[in-house]
N, C-alpha and C positions, 0 to 999 in steps of 0.2 A: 804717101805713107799715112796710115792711119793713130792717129791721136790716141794717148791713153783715156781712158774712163778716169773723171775725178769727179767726184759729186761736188757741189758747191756750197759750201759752210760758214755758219757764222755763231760765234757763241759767246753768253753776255752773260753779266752777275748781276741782279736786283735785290734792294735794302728795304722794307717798305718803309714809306713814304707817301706827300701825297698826289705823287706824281709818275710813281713808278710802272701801275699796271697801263698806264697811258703811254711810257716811253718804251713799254715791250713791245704794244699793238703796234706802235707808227714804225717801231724797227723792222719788226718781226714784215706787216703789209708794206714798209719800203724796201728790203730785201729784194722779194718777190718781183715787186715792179723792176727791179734794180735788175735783179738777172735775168728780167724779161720770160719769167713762168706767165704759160699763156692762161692765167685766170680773166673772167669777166669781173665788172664791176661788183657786180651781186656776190659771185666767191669770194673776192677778196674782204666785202662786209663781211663775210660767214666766217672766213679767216681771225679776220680782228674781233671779232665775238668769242672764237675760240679761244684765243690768245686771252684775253682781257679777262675769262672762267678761270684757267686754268693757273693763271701768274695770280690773278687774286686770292685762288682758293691756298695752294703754295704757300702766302703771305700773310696769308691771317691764320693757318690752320699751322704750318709748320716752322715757326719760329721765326717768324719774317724774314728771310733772304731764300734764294732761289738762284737756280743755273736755266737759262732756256739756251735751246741748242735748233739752229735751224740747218736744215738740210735737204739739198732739191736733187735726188738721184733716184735710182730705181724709178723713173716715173711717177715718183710723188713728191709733196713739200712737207717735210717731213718735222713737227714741232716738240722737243721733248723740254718738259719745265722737271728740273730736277730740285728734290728737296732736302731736309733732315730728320721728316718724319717716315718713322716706319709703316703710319697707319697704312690700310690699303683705303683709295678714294672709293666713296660711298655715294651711289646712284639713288638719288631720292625719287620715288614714282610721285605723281599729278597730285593726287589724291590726301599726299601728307600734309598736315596742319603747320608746318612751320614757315615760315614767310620769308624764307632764303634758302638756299640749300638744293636747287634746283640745275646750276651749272654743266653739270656731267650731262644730264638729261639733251640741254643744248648741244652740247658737244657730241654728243653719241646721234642728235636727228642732223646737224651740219655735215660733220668732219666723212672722209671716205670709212674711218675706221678709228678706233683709240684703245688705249689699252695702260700697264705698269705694267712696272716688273719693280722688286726690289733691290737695293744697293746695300754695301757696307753704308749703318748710317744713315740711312732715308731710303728714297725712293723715286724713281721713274714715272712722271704720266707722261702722256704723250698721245697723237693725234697725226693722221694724216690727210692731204688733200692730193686724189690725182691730178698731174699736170700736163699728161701727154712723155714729150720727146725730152729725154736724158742729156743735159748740158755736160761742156769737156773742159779742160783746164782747172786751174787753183787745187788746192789742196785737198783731201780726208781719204775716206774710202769706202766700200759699198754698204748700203745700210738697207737693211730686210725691215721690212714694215709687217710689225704681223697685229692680225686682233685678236687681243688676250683684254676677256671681259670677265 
């Protein structure tokens, strides 16, 4: 008998503090190991880079608290940091004078894909990494990765 499709999920709330973009990455790269996504060493760095961009910017840019949402289906491991701002995130090129402000740039040469979408209320970033083979059991249901830049 063949098993239903359930993508595997896990979803957290962050305050900032000065410990929080640290407790997304160690969640977010022990998930991964946890449900056995066939990342290398090196991706799952690329991962926790990701993570540590995206929950910072979140946290300092839109009122400090945040939703990160993890999900390993469709063949990917799929990261979305939800927020309360409306802005849309803003890709800074090499070349700007500013001395921060560069994260997305990271995330867009790492991740498979990234992209928002807006919500009532804030906003969607998000990030994906291909993983190969579609894990079965626990809870959600299918989620379409798309890139919207």
């Amino acid at each position: 008998m063949e098993r239903d499709y359930r993508p595997l999920r896990d979803e957290f709330h962050l305050t900032a503090n000065g410990d929080a973009v640290r407790r997304a990455r160690e969640r977010v790269v022990g998930l991964a190991r946890d449900w056995g996504t066939p990342l290398s060493e090196d991706t799952l760095d690329d991962l926790r880079l990701c993570v540590s961009e995206l929950v910072a910017n979140a946290l300092e840019h839109a009122g400090g608290e945040c939703r990160v949402s993890v999900v390993w289906g469709d063949e990917t491991l799929l990261v979305e940091v939800a927020d309360r701002s409306q802005r849309p995130p803003v890709m800074l090129s090499a070349g700007d004078e500013l001395p921060s402000g560069r994260g997305l740039v990271l995330v867009d040469a790492l991740a498979g894909g990234w992209g928002w979408r807006p919500l009532p209320g804030g906003k969607v970033v998000y990030f994906a990494f291909p993983v190969g083979a579609v894990p079965t059991g626990r809870r959600g249901g299918p989620v379409a990765v798309g890139q919207r830049r």
